[in-house]
Each structure stands twice: as C-alpha cells, then as structure tokens.
C-alpha positions in Angstrom: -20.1 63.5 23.9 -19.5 60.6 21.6 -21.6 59.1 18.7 -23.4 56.3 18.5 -21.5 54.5 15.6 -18.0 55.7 17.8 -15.3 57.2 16.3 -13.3 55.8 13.5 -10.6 55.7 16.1 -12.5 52.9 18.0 -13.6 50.9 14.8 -9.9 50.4 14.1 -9.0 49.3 17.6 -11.8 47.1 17.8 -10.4 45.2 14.6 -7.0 45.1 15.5 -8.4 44.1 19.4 -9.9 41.6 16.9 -7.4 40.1 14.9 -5.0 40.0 17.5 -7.6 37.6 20.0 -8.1 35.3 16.5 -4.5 35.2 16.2 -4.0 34.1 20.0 -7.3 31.7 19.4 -5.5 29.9 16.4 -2.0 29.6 17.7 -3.7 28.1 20.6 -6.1 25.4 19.2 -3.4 24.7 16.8 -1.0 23.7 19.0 -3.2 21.5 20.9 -4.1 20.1 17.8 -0.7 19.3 17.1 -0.4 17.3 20.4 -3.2 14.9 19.9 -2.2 14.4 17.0 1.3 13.3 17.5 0.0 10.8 20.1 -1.9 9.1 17.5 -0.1 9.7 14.1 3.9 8.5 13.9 5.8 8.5 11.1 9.2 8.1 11.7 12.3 9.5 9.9 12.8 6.2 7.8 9.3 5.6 7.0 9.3 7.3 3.6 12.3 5.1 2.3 11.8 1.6 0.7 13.6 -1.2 2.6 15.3 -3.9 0.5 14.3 -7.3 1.2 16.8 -9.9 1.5 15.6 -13.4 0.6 16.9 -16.8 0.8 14.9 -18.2 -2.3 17.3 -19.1 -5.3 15.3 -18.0 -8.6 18.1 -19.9 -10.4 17.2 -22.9 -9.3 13.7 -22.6 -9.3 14.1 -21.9 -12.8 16.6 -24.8 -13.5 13.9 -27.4 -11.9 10.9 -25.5 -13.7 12.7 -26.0 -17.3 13.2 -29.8 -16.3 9.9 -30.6 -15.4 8.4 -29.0 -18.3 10.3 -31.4 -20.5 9.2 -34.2 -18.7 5.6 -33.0 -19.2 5.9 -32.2 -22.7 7.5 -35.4 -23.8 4.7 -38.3 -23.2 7.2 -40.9 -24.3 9.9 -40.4 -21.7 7.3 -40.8 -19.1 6.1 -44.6 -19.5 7.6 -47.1 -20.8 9.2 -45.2 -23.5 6.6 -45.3 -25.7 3.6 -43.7 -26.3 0.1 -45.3 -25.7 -1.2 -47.4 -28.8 -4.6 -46.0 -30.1 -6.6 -48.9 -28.9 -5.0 -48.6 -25.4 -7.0 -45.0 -25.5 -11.0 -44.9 -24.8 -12.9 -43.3 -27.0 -16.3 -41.9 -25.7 -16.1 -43.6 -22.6 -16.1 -42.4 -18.9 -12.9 -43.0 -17.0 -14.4 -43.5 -13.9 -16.1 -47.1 -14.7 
C-alpha cells in the first residue's frame, strides 16, 4: 500500500497545492488592503507638482521705503531741529525715567 512519508509524487503536489493557496491568500489580502487604503490616503495627480504663488506685495517698494527710512535713522541731524543734541543737553549716569 503506500508509505508513511507518501510518495514523492504527493510531496510535490502538496507544495504546489501550497503555493498556489498562498498565492490566492496574498492577491486577496492585498487587494483589500488596497481598498482601505484608498479611502484614507489621496494623493491626487497634481499633488507632486509645486504651485506658484501669486502675490500682491510690491518688493520694490518695500525696498524703496526700507532705504528711506534707514537714512532717516542714520542721520540724527535731519531728525530734530537740524542739529544734533549739545553734550550738556545729554545725561550722563542718570536714569531717564526720573
């Protein structure tokens, strides 16, 4: 009758019986897989590109009124008067909150 290992006949169909059900298994699990995920992950077809922004603020002019007021600053005697504070007008070692 037959052994008790079974024939190298039946080995062989056993692991292609085998592969062929873990084959099945995966296509399966992966596909469902694939659904729950596509119900929580979306990237669209324009997602990878960058999108140029468009914006209203003038960097010229900025500029232009960043220049001026920087030589308003730095010149003390264009500011009051004309001229610059005499050195007695200027504390020396005292608190300016008195």
């Amino acid at each position: 009758m037959s052994e008790k290992g079974g024939s190298e006949k039946d080995k062989k169909m056993f692991m292609v019986s085998y592969l062929a059900v873990l084959l099945i298994l995966g296509a399966v699990i992966g596909y469902n897989v694939k659904l729950i995920a596509v119900r929580h992950i979306t990237a669209g077809f324009e997602d990878g590109r960058v999108k140029t922004a468009v914006s209203d603020y003038d960097f010229k002019k900025a500029s232009e009124a960043l220049k001026k007021l920087q030589e308003e600053n730095s010149n003390p005697a264009a500011q009051e008067g004309g001229q610059p504070p005499a050195e007695s007008e200027v504390p020396e070692g005292a608190s300016c909150a008195q």
